[in-house]
C-alpha positions as CSV (number, residue, x, y, z in Angstrom):
1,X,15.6,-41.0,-45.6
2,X,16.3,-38.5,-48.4
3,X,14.7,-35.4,-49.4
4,X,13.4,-34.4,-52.6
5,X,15.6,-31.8,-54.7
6,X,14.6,-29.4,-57.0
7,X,14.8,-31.2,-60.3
8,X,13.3,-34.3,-59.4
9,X,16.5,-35.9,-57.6
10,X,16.7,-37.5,-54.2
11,X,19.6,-35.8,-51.9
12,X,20.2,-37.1,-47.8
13,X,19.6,-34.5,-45.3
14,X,22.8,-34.1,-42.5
15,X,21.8,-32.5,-39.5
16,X,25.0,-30.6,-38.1
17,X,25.2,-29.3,-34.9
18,X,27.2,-26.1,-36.6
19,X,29.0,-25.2,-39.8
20,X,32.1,-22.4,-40.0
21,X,31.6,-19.1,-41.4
22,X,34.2,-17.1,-43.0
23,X,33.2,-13.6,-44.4
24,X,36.2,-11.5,-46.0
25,X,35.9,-7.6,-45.8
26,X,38.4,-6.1,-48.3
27,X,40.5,-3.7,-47.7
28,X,38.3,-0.1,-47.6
29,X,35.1,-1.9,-46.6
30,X,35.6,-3.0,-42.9
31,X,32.3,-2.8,-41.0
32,X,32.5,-0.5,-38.0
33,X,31.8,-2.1,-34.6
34,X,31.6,-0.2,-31.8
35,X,33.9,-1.9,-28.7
36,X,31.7,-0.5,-25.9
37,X,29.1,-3.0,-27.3
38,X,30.7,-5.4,-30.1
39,X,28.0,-7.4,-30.9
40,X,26.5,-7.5,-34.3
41,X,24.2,-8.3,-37.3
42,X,25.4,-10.0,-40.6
43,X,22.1,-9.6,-43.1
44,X,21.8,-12.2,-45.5
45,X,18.8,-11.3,-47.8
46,X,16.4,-11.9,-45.2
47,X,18.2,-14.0,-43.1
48,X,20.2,-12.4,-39.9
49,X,23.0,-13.6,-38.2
50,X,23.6,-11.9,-34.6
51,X,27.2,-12.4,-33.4
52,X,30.2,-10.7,-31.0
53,X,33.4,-9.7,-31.1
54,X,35.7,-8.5,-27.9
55,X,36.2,-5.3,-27.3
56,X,40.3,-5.4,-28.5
57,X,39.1,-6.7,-31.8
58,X,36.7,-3.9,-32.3
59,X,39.1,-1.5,-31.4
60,X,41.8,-2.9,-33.7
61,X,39.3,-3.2,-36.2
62,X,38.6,0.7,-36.2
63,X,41.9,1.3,-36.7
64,X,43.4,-1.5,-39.5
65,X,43.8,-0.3,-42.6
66,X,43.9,-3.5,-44.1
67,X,41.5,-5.8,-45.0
68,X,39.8,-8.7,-42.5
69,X,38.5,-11.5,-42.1
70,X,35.7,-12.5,-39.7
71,X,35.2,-16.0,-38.8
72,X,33.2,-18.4,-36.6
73,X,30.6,-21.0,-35.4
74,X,27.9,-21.2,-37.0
75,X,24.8,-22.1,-34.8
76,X,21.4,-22.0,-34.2
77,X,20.3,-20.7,-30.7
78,X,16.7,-20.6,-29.9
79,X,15.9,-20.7,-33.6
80,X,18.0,-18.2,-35.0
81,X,21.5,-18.2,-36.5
82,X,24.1,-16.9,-34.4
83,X,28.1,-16.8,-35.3
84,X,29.8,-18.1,-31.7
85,X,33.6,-17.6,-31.3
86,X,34.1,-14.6,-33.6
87,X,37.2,-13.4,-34.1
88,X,39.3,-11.1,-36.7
89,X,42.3,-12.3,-38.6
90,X,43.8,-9.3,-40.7
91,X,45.1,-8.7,-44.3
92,X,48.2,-6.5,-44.5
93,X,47.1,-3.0,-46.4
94,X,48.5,-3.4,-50.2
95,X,51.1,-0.9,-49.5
96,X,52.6,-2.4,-46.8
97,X,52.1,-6.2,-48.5
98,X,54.2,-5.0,-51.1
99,X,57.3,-3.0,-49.8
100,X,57.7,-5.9,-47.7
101,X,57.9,-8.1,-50.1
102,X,60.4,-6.3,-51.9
103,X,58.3,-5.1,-54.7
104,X,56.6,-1.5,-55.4
């Protein structure tokens, strides 16, 4: 059974049970989370979406001078959004990304 789209259309619903979420801080603009508690809040307009990190990550994260990225589960517990299995991957500083690739 399909759903009515704006414009008139008909599109299918899919109920997932949880989508990934990748949000990119650039380098200069890393959130600060504190490791002694490292949960969180990513606001979305109005939407909010509550997540953790360990404490190592938080830690690290205070102290990269890179860039990160902040990925997870999306998923909807007790009828809000909440971003499960959160974790850092890191982006080299521009400096460093460059002398070690040989350029300037």
């Amino acid at each position: 059974m399909g759903c009515q789209a704006k414009g008139g259309w008909e599109v299918s619903r899919l109920d997932i049970p949880s989508a990934k979420l990748t949000v990119v801080f650039p380098e200069g603009k890393l959130p600060a989370i504190d490791p002694a508690d490292p949960a969180f809040t990513l606001v979305l307009g109005d939407i909010e979406i509550h997540g953790r990190v360990n404490p190592k990550a938080a830690r690290k994260l205070a102290q990269h001078k890179g860039g990160a990225v902040l990925q997870g589960k999306l998923i909807v517990e007790g009828g809000k959004l909440s971003l499960a299995d959160a974790g850092f991957t890191w982006i080299e500083p521009k400096a460093e990304a460059a002398t070690e690739g040989g350029g300037s």
